[in-house]
SEKOLKOL-476506 format. One record per residue (C-alpha): residue number from 1; residue in three letters; y, z, x. Coordinates in Angstrom, 1 decimal, padded with zeros to 4 digits. Layout:
! residues N
<kolvex: NUM	nuza: ALA	Y: Y	Z: Z	X: X> .
...
This chain:
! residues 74
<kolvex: 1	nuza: UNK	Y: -002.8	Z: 018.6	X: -021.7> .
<kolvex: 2	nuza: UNK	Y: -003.5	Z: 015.8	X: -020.0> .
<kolvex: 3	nuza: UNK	Y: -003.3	Z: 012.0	X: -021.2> .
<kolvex: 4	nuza: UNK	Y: -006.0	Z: 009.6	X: -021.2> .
<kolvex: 5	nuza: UNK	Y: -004.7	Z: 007.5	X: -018.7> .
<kolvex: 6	nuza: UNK	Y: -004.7	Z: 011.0	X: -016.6> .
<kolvex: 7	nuza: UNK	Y: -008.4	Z: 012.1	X: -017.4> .
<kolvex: 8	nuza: UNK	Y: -009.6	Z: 008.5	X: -016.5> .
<kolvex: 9	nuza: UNK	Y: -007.4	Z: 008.1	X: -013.4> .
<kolvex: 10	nuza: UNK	Y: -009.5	Z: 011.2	X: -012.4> .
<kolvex: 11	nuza: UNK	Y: -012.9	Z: 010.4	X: -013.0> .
<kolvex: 12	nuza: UNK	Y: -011.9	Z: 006.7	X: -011.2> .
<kolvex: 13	nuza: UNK	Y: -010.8	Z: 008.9	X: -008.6> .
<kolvex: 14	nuza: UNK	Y: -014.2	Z: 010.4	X: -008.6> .
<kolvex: 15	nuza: UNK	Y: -016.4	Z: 007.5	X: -008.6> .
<kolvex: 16	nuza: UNK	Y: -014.4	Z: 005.8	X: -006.1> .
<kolvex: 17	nuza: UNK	Y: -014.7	Z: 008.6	X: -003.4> .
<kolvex: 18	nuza: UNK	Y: -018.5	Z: 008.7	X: -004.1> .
<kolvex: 19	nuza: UNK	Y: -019.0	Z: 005.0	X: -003.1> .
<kolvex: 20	nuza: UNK	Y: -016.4	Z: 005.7	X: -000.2> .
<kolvex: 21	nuza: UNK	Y: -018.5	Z: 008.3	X: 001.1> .
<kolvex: 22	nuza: UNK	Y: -021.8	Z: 006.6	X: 001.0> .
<kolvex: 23	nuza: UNK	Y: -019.9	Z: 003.2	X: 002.6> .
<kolvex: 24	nuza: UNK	Y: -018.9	Z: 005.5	X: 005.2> .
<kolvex: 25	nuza: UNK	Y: -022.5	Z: 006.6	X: 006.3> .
<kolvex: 26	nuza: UNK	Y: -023.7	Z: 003.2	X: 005.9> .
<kolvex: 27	nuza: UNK	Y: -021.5	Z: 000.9	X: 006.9> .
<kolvex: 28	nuza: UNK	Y: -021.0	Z: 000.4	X: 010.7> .
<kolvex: 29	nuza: UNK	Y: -018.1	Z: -002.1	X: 010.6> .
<kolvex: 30	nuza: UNK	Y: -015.5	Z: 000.2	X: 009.1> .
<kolvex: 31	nuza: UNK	Y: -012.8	Z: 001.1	X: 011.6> .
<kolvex: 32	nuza: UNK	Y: -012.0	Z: 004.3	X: 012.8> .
<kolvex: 33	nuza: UNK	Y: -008.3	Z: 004.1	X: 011.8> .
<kolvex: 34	nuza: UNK	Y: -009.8	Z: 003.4	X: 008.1> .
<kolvex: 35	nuza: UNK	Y: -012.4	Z: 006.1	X: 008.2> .
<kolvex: 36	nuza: UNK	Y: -009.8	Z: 008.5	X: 009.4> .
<kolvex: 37	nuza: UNK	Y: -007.1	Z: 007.3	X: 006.6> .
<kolvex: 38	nuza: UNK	Y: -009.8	Z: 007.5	X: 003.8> .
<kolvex: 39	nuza: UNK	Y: -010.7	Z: 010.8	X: 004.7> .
<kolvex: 40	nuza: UNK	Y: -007.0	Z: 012.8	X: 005.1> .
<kolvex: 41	nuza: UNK	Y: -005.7	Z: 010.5	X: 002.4> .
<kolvex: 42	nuza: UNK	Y: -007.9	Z: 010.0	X: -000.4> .
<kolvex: 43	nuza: UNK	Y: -011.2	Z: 012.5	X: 000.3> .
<kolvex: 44	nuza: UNK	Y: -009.7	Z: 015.5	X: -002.0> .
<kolvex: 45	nuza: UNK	Y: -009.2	Z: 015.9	X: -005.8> .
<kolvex: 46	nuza: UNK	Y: -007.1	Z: 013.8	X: -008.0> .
<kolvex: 47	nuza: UNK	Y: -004.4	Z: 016.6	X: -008.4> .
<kolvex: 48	nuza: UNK	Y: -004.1	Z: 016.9	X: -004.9> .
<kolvex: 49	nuza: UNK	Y: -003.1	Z: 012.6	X: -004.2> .
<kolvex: 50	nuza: UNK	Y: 000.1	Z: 011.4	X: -003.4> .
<kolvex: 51	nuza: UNK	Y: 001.8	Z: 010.0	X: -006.4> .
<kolvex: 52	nuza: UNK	Y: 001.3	Z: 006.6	X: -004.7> .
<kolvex: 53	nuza: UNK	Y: -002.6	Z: 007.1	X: -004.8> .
<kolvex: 54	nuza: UNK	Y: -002.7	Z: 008.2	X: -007.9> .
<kolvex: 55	nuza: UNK	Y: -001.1	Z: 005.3	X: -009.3> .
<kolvex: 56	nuza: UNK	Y: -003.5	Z: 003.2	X: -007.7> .
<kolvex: 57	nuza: UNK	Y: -005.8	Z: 005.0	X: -009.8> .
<kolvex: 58	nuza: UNK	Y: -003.5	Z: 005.2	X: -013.1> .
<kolvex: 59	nuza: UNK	Y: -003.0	Z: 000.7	X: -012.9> .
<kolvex: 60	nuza: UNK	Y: -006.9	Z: 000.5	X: -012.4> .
<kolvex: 61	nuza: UNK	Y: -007.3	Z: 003.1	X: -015.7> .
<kolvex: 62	nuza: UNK	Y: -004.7	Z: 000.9	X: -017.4> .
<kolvex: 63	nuza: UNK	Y: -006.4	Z: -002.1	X: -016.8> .
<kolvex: 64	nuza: UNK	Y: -009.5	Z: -000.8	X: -017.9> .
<kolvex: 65	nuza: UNK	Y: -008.6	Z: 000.5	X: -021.1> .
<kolvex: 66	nuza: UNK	Y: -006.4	Z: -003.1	X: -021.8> .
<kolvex: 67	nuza: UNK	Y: -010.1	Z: -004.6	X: -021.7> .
<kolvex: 68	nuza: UNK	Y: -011.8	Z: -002.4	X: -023.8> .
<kolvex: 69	nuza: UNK	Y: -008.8	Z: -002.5	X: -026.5> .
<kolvex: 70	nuza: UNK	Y: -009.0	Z: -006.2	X: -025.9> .
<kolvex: 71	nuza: UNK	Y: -012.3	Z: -006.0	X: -026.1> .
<kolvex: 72	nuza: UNK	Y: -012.8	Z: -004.2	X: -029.8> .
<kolvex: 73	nuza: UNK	Y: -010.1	Z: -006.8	X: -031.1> .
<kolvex: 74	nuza: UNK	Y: -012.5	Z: -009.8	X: -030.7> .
């Protein structure tokens, strides 16, 4: 089963390659070495990141979820 830090990490994953994408088609300022990086490094499924990319995702989820919790405490 997978924790809640895990099923966030993923949808974060998720939402973040959607606005990728849609930077990629309309930005024109991008570089091709970033374009290129973006899509054989982080264009493909949260199981399927390197460990380093998905703890980009995992300090973004914990960062979000200290808010919240901070959040309901006020």
């Amino acid at each position: 089963m997978k924790t809640k830090i895990e099923l966030i990490s993923e949808q974060i994953h998720e939402m973040w390659m959607r606005w990728a994408k849609n930077i990629l088609k309309e930005e024109t300022n991008i570089s091709e070495e970033r374009k290129q990086r973006w899509i054989k490094d982080c264009f493909k499924p949260y199981e399927a990141l390197s460990e380093e990319m998905k703890q980009l995702d995992r300090d973004f989820a914990i960062k979000m979820i200290s808010i919240i919790e901070n959040k309901n405490e006020h």
